[in-house]
C-alpha angles and dihedrals in degrees: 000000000000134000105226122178106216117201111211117191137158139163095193110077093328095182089058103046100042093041084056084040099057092036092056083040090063101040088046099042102015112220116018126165105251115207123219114269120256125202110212138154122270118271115214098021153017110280144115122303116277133224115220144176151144144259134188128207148159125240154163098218117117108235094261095047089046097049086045088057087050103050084047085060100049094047086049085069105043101278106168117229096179099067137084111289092246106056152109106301142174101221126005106192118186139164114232107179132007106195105294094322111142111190127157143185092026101123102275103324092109119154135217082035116237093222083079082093089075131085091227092061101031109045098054087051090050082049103058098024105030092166096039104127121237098242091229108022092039089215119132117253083246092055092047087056103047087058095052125119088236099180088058088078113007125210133211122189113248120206109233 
């Protein structure tokens, strides 16, 4: 079993879709530590705010299985396939970290995932697994977020 640190975000009825996310989360994977939500700007284009947090959970999926079952989830609730990358979109599912696999260059299967760098996807991990080690910088994710820039995106808690 692996430890795997999922980011959920969406800017198109966000209380919808991550309310659906998390539910099919717990009946796939059973019990799994849920992050506060975060409202931020959207990073890479113009678009409505998005909603984001984390969830950890344990599994026996390989990445890629894993990251199939994702992307299958995400199509399930109207996630668009034939638009621009960065764009409006009902559920963004992405693996973060996988244990401490470290794998790069691979499509978008990158973990740990660089969007790491920004506050949406950093600060709900810090919050649910403050001591959990960076795979490659060995700093906690506390640590990571104490040193963040935090007025360069700022965050505000959103009630799910």
């Amino acid at each position: 079993m692996a430890r795997v640190y999922l980011s959920l975000g969406s800017n198109l009825e966000p209380h919808r879709y991550l309310r659906v996310a998390l539910d099919e989360l717990r009946a796939r994977f059973g019990a799994i530590a849920v992050s506060p939500a975060y409202r931020s700007k959207s990073v890479g284009f113009d678009g409505a705010d998005f909603v984001n947090l984390a969830v950890g959970l344990d599994t026996d999926l390989s990445p890629e299985a894993l990251n199939d079952w994702l992307h299958a989830l995400e199509d399930r609730h109207g996630r668009r396939r034939d638009v621009p990358r960065f764009s409006d979109r009902t559920l963004d599912l992405d693996i973060v970290l996988y244990g401490d696999l470290v794998r790069q260059g691979e499509g978008h299967l990158d973990i740990p995932r660089k969007e790491l760098r920004h506050a949406f996807v950093l600060k709900p991990i810090a919050d649910i697994a403050p001591e959990l080690r960076h795979p490659v910088s060995g700093k906690t994710m506390a640590a990571l977020w104490a040193a963040f820039p935090v007025e360069s995106e700022p965050l505000v808690v959103e009630a799910l």
